[in-house]
ZATIGU-977810 format. One record per residue: x, y, z of N, C-alpha, C, CB in turn; residue in three letters. Coordinates in pm, whole numbers, padded with zeros to 5 digits, always signed. Glycine has a CB too. Layout:
BEGIN
XYZXYZXYZXYZALA ...
//
This chain:
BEGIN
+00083-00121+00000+00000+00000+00000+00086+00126+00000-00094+00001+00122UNK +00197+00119+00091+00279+00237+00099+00361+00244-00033+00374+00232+00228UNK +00386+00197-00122+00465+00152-00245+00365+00241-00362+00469-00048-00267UNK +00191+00183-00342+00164+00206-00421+00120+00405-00402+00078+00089-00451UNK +00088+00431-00327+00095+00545-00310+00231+00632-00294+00025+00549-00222UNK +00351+00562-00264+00473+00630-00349+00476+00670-00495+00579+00543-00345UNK +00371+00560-00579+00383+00585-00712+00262+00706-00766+00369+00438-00784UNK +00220+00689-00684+00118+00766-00674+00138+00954-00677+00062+00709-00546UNK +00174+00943-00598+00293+01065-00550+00434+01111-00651+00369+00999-00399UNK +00455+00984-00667+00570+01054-00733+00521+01079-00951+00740+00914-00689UNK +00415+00983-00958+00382+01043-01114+00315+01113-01056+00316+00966-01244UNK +00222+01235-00997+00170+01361-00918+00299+01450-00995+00169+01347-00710UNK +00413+01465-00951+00513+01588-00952+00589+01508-01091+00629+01621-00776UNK +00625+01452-01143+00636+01392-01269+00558+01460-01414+00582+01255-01239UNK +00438+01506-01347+00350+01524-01455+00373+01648-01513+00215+01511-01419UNK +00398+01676-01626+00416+01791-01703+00271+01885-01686+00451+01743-01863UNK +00327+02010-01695+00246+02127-01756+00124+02070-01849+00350+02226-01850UNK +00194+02046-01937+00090+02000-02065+00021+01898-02030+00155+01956-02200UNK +00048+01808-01964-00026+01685-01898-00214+01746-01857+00086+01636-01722UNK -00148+01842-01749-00274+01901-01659-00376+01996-01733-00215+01992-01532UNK -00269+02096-01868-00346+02130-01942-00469+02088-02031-00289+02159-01979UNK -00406+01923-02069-00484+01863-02171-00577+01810-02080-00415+01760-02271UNK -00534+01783-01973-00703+01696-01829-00774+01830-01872-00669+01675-01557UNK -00769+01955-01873-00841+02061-01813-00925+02065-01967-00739+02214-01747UNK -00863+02100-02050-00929+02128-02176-01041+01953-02241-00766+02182-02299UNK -00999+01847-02158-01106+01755-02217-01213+01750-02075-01031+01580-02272UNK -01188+01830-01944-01298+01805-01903-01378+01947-01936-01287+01754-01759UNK -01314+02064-01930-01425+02197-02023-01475+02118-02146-01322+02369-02099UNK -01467+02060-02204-01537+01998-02355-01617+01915-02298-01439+01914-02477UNK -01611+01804-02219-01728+01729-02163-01816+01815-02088-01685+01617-02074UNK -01784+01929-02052-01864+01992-01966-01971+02050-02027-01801+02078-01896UNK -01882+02156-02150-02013+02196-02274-02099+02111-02323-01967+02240-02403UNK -02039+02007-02403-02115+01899-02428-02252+01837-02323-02009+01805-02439UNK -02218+01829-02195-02315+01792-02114-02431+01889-02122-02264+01777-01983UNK -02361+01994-02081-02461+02166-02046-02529+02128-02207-02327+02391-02030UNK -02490+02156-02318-02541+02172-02494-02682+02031-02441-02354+02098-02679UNK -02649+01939-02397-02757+01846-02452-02844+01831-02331-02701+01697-02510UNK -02837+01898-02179-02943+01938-02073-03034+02054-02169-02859+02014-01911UNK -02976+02165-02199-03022+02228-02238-03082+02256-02357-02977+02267-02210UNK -03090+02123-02457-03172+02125-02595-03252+01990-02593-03067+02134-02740UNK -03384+01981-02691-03412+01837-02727-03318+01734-02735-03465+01832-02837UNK -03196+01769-02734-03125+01643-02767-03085+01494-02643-02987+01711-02821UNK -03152+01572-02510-03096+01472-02388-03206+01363-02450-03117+01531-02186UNK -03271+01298-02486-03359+01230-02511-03316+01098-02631-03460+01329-02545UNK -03251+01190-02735-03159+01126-02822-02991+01077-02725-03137+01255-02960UNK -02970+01162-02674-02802+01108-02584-02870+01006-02521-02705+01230-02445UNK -03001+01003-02459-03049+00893-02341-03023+00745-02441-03258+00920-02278UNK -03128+00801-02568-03137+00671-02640-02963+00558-02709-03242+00734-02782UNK -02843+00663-02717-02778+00639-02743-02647+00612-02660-02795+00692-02811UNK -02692+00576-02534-02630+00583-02405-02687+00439-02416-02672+00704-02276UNK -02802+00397-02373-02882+00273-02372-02822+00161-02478-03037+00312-02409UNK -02757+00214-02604-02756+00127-02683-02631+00116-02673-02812+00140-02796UNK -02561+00184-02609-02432+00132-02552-02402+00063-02455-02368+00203-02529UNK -02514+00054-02405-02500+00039-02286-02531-00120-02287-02587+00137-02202UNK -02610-00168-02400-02658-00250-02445-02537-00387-02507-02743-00174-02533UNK -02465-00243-02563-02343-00288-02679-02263-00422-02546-02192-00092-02742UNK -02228-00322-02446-02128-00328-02348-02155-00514-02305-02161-00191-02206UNK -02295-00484-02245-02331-00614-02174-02339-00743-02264-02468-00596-02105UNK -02384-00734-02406-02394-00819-02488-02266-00883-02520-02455-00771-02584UNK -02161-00775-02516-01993-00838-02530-01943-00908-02393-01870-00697-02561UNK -02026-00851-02321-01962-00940-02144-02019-01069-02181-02048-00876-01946UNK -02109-01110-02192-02147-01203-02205-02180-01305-02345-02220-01172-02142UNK -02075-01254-02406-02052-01331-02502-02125-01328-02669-02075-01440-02433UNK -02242-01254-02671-02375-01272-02755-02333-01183-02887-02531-01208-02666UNK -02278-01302-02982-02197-01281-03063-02291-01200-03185-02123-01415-03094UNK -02382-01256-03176-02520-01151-03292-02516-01032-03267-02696-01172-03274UNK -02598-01064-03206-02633-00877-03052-02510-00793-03061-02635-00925-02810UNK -02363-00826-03059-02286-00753-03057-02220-00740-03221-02208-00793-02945UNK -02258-00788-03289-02212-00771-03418-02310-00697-03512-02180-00901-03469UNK -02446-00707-03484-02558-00625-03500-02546-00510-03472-02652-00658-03443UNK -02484-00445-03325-02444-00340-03228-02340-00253-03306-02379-00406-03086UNK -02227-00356-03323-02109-00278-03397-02141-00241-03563-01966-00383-03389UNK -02230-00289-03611-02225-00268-03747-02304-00097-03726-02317-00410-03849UNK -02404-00090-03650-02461+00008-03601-02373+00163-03542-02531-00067-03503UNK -02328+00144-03484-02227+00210-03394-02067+00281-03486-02184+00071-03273UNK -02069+00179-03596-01970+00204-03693-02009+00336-03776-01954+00077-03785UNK -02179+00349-03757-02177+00445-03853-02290+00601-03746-02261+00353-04032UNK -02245+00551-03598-02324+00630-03523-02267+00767-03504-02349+00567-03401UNK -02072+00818-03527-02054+00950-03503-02127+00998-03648-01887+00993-03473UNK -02119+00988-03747-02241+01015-03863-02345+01070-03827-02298+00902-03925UNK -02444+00968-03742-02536+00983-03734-02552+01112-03631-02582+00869-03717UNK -02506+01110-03528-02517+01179-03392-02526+01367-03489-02330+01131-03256UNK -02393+01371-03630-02385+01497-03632-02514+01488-03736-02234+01566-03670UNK -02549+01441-03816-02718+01458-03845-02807+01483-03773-02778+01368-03885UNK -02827+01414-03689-02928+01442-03587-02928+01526-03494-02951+01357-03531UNK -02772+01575-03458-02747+01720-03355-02704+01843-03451-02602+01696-03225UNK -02689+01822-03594-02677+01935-03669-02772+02068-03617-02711+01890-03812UNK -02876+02120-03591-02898+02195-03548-02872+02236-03375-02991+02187-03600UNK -02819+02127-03313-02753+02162-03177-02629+02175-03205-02766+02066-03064UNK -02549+02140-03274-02379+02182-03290-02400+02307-03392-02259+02034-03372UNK -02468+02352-03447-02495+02466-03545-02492+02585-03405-02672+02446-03656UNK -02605+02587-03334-02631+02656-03220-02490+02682-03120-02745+02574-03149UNK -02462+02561-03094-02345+02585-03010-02210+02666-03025-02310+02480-02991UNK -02215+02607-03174-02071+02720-03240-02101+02858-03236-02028+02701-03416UNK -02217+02891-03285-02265+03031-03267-02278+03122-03151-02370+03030-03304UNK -02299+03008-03033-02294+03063-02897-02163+03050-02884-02375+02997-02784UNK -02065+02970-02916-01938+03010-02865-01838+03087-02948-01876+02899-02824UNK -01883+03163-03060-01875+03273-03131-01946+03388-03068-01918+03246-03257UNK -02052+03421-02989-02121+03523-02935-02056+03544-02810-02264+03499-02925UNK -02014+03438-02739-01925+03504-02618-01843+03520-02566-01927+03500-02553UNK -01762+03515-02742-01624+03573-02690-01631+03750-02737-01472+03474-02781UNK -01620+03763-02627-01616+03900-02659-01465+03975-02710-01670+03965-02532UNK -01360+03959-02704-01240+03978-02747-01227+03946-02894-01154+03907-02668UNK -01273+03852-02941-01336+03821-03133-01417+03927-03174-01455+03669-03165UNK -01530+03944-03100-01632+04059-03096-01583+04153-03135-01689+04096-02985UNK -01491+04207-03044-01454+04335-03055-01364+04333-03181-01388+04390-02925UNK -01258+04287-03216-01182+04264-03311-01245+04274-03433-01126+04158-03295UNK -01358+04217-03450-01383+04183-03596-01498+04310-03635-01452+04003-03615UNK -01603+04347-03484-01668+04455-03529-01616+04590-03503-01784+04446-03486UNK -01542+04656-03581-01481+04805-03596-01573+04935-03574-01427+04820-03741UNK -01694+04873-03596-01833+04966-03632-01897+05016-03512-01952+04881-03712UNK -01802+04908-03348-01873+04933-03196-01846+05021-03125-01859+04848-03108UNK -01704+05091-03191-01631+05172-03161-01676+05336-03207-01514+05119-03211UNK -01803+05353-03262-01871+05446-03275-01911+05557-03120-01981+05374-03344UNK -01822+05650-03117-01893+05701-02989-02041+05746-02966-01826+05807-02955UNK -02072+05765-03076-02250+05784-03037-02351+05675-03050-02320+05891-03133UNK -02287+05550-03006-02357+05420-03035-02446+05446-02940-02281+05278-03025UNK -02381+05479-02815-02496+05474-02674-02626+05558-02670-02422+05531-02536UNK -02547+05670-02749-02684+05763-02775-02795+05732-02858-02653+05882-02830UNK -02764+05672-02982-02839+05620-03066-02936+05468-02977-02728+05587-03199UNK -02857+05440-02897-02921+05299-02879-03006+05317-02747-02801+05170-02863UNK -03001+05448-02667-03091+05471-02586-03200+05574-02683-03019+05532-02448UNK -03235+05648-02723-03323+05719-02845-03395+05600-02907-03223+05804-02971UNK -03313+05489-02953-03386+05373-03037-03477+05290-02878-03230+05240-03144UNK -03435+05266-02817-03485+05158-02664-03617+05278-02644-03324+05144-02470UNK -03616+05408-02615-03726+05469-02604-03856+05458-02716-03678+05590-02589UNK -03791+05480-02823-03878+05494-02960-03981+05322-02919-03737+05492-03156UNK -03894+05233-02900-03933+05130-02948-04030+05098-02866-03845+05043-02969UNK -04008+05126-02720-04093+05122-02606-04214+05161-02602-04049+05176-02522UNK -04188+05298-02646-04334+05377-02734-04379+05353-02789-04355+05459-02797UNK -04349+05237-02930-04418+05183-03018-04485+05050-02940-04328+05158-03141UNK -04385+05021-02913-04461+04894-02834-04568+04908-02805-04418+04852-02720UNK -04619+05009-02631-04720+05071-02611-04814+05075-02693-04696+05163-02586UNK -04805+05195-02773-04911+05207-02856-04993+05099-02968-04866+05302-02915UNK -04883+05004-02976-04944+04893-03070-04972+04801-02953-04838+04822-03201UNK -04944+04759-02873-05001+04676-02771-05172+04719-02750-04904+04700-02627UNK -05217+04829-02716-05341+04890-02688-05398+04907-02821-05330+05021-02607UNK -05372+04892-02949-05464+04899-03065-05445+04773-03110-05440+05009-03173UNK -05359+04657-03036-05354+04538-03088-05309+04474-03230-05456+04515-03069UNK -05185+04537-03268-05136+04551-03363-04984+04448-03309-05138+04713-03406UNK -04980+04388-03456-04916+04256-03420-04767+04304-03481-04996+04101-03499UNK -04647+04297-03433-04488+04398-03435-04417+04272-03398-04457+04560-03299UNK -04302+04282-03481-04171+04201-03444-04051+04252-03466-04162+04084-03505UNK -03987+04321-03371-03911+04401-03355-03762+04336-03343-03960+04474-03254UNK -03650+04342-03396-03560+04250-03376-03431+04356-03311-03532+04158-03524UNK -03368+04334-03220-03246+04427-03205-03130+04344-03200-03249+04518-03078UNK -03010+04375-03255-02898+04298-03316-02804+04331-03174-02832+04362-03491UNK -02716+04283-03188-02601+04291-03028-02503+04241-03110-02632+04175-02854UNK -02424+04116-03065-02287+04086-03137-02264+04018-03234-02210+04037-03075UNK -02415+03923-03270-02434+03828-03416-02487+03936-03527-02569+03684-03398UNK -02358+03878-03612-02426+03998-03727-02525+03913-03803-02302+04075-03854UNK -02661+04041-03857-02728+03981-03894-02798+04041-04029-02787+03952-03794UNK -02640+04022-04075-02672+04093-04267-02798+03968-04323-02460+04071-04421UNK -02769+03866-04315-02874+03746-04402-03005+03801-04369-02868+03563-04344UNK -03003+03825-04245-03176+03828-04219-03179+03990-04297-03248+03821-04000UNK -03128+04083-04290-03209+04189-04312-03150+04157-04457-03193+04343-04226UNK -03102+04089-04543-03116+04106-04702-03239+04065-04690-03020+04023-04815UNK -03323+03953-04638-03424+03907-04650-03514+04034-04649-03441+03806-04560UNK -03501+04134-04607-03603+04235-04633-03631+04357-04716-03616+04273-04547UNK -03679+04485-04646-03648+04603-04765-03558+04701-04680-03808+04695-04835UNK -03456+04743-04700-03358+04832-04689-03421+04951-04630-03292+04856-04816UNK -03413+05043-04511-03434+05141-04479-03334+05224-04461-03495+05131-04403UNK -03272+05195-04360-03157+05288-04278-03193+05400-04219-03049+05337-04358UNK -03275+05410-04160-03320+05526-04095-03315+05506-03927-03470+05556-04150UNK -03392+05644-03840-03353+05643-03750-03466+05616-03673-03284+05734-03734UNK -03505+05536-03572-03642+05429-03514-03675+05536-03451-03627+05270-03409UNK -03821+05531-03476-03908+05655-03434-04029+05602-03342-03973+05737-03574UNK -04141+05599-03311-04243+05520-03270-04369+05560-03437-04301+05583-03076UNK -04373+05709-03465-04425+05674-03624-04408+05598-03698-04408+05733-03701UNK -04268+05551-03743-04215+05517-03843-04234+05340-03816-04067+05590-03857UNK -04237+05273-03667-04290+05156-03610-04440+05137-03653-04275+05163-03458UNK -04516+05247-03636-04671+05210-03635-04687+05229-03781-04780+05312-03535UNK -04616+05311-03856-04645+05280-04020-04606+05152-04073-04570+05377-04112UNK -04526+05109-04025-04483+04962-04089-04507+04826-04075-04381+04946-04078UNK -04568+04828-03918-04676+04761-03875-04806+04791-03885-04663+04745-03774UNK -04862+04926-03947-04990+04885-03970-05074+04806-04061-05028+04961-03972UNK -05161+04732-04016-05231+04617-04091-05213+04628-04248-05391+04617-04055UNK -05258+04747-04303-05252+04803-04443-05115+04773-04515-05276+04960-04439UNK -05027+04781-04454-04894+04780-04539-04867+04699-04538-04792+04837-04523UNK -04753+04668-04645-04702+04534-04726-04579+04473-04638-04641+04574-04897UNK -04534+04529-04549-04451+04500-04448-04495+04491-04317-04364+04578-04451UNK -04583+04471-04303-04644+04471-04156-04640+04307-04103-04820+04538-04158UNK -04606+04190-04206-04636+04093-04125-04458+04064-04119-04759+03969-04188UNK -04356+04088-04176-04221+04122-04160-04149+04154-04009-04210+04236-04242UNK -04039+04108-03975-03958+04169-03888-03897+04296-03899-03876+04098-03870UNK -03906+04342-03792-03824+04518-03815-03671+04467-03743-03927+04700-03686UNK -03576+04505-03847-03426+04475-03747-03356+04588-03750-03313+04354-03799UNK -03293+04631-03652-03231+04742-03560-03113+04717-03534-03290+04765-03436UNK -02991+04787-03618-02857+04780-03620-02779+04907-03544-02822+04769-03763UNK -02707+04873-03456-02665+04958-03432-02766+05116-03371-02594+04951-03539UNK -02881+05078-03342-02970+05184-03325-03084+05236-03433-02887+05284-03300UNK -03017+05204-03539-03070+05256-03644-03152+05175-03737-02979+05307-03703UNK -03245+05212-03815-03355+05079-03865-03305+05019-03999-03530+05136-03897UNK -03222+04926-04018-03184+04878-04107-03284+04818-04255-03119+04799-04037UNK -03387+04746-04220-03471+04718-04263-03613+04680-04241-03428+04675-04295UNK -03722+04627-04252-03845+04628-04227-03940+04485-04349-03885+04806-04249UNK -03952+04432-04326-04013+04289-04342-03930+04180-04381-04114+04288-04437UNK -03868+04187-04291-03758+04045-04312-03837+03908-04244-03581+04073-04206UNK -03766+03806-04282-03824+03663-04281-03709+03620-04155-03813+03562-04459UNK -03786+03561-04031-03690+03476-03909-03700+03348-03949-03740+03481-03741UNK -03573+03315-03869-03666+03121-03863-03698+03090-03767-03594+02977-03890UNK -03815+02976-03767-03872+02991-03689-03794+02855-03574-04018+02999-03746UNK -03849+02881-03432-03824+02815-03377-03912+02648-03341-03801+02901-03306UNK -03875+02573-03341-03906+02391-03295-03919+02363-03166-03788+02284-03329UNK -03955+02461-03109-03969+02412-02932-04142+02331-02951-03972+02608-02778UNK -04126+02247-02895-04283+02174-02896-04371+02247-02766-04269+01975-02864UNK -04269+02344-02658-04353+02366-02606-04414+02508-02570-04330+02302-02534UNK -04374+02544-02675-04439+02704-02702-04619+02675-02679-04394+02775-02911UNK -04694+02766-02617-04850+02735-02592-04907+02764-02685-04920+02795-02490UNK -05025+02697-02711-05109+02766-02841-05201+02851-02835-05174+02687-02915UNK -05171+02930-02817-05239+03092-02731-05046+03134-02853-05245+03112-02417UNK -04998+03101-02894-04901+03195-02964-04880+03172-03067-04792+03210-02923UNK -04865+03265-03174-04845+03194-03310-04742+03249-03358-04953+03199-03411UNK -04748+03240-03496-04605+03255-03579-04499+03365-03551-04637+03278-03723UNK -04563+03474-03503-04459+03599-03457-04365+03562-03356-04533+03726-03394UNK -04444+03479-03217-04380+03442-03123-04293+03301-03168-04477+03431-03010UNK -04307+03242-03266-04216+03101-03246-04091+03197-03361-04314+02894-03326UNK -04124+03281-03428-04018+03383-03527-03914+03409-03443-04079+03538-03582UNK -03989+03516-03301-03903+03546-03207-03811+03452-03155-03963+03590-03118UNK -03881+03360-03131-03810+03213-03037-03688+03196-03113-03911+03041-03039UNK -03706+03196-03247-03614+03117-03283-03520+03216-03330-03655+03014-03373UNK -03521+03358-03357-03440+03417-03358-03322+03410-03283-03482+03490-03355UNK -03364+03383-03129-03320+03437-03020-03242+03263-02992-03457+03521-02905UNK -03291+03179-03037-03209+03053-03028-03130+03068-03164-03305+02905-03015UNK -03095+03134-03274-02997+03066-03351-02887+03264-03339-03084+02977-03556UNK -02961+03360-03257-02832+03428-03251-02867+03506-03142-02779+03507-03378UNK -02806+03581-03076-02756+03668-02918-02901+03775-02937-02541+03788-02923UNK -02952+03803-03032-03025+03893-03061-03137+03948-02968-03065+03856-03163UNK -03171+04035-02974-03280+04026-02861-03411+04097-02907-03227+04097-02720UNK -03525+03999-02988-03655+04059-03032-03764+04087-02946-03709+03985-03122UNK -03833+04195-02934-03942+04247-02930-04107+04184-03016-03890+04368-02971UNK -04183+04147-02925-04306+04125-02990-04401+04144-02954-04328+04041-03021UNK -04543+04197-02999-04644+04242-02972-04798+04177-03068-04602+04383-02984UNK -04842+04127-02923-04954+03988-02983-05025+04082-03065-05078+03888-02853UNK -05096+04033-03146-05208+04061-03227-05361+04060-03164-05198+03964-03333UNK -05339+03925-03142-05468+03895-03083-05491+03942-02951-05491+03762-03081UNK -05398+03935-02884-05400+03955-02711-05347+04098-02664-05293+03836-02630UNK -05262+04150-02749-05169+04283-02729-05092+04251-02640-05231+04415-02689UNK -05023+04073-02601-04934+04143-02506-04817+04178-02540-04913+04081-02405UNK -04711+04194-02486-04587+04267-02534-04460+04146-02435-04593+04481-02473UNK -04375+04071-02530-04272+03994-02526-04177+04009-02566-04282+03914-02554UNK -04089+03941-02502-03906+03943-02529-03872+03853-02544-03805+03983-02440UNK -03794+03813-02652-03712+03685-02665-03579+03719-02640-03720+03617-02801UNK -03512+03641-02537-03363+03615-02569-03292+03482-02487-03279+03757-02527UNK -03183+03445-02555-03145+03329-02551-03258+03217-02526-03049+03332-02460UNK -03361+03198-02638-03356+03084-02631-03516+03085-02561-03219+03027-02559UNK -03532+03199-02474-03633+03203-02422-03765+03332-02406-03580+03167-02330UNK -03849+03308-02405-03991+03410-02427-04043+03447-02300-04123+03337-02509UNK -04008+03571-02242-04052+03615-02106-04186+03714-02243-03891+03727-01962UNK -04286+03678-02137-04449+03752-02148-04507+03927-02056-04560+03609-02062UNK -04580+03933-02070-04675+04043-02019-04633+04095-01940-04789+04021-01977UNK -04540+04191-02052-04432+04277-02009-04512+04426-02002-04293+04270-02122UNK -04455+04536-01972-04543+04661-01961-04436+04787-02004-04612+04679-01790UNK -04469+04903-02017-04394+04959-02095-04230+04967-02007-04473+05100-02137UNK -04209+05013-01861-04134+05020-01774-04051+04906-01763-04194+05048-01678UNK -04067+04814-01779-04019+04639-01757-03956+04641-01905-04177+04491-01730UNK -03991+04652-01988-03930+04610-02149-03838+04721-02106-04040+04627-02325UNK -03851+04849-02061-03756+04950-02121-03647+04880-01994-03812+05153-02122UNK -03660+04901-01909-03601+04823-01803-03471+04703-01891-03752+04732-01713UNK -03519+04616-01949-03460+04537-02017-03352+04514-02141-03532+04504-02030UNK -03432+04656-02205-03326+04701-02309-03283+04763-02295-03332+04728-02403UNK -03233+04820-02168-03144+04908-02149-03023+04835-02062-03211+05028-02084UNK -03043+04698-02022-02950+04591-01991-02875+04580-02068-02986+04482-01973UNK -02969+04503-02176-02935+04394-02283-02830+04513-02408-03124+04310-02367UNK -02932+04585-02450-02864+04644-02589-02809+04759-02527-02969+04684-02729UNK -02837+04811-02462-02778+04950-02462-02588+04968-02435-02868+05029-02330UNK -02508+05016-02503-02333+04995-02444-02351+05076-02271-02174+05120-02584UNK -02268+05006-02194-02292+05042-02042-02179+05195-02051-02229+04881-01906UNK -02152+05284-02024-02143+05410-01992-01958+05414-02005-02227+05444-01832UNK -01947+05347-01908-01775+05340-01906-01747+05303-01985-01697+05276-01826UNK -01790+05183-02034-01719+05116-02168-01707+05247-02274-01828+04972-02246UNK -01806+05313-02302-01825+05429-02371-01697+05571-02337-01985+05466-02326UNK -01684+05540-02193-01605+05670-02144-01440+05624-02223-01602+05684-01928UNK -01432+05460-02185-01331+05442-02203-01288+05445-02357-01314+05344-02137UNK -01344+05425-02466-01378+05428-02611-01287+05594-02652-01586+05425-02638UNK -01355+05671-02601-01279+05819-02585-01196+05890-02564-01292+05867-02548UNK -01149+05762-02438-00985+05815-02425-00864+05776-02524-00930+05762-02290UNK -00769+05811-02507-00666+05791-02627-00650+05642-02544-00502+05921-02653UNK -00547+05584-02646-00469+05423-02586-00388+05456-02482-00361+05333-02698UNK -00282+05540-02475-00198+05604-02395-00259+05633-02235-00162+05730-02473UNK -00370+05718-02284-00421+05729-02091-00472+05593-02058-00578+05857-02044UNK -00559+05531-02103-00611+05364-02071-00531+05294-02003-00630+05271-02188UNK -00385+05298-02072-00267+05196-02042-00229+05289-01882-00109+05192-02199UNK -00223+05407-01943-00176+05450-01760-00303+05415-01662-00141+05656-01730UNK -00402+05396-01659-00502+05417-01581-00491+05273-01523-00638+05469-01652UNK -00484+05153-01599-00457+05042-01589-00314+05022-01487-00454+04998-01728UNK -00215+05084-01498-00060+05089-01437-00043+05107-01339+00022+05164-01470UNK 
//
């Protein structure tokens, strides 16, 4: 016993740097992996494919030369299968682990570095709030999309080109029933209204209620395939919802939404202060 815990001990301080690195980086990967399939339809499929391993295992203990040759012919062609069938969960995941790195973020978008982003994006959070309101109480059905760190050129080619600056008029003209863009998404770049009847995809949750229809599963799924954070306003019911990550908080009121987008989208103040200063003072302030 004392022997074997000498060896014990002594491969302990033996073990390289890189040794402990590579333990660390395959248990963060099992870890995502676990979290990715709690958190999508897919634990149901891992269950089923856990079982049939599990299946595999015992049939080889005990000898059952069919069963396990049946198993392996199966299994030969199961990493295949797994990325077919989790293609839209490994699609999702890369995208989330593209959305939070924020150091990529910053690098690649040049355009964040705008000092009047904050201004524009509190002016736009009011406008929109207002629109909200007012189409909530005349029951006018709005899908409002606001962009954050996934760019989202595809969706707004899908629509008609504006570029203007979000008003609560310019919301209730484009959502009203009459116009040719009213059953369209409105998406919001940078503050500013990029376009107006664009096409989402929609989201596959089975358990969205049916009290909601196509605007809200639009939202859903916006908000599951990027960081985005949409705005929606029932038709039928007027209530007023938020999608983000993945999920649909309800019967929201004008104070609570604004409350929210001023979390989510708005740039926080310092970050802004710091944007202004030269590189030179930053580095001293830091020193």
């Amino acid at each position: 016993m004392r022997e074997q815990l000498d060896n014990i001990i002594f491969n302990f301080r033996s073990s390289s740097w890189n040794d402990w690195l590579d333990i660390v980086i395959i248990a963060a990967v099992v870890y995502l992996l676990i979290g990715l399939v709690l958190r999508t339809r897919a634990g149901q499929l891992a269950k089923g494919f856990a079982m049939i391993l599990g299946i595999y295992i015992f049939a080889g203990a005990l000898g059952l030369r069919t069963v396990t040759w049946l198993l392996d012919s199966v299994l030969q062609v199961g990493i295949l299968a797994l990325v077919v069938l989790f293609s839209p969960e490994l699609r999702r995941a890369l995208e989330q682990l593209g959305q939070t790195d924020k150091w990529m973020s910053t690098i690649f978008s040049f355009r964040r570095n705008d000092p009047t982003l904050r201004t524009k994006w509190q002016a736009a959070t009011v406008a929109i709030c207002d629109a909200a309101e007012q189409l909530s109480d005349s029951h006018t059905g709005a899908l409002i999309v606001l962009e954050r760190r996934s760019n989202l050129s595809e969706i707004i080619r899908t629509g008609t080109p504006l570029n203007g600056d979000v008003n609560r008029e310019m919301l209730g003209t484009i959502f009203y029933e009459g116009t040719p863009l009213h059953d369209g998404a409105v998406v919001v770049q940078d503050g500013m209204l990029k376009a107006a009847g664009c096409v989402l995809p929609l989201s596959n949750n089975l358990e969205i209620g049916k009290d909601m229809g196509t605007r809200h599963r639009a939202a859903l799924g916006m908000s599951e395939n990027s960081d985005a954070v949409v705005v929606v306003v029932s038709e039928e019911t007027g209530i007023i919802s938020l999608a983000k990550n993945g999920v649909l908080i309800r019967r929201l009121d004008r104070q609570s939404l604004f409350n929210m987008l001023q979390e989510d989208v708005v740039p926080a103040e310092q970050q802004e202060e710091k944007k202004k200063q030269p590189f030179w003072e930053r580095r001293k302030a830091h020193e």
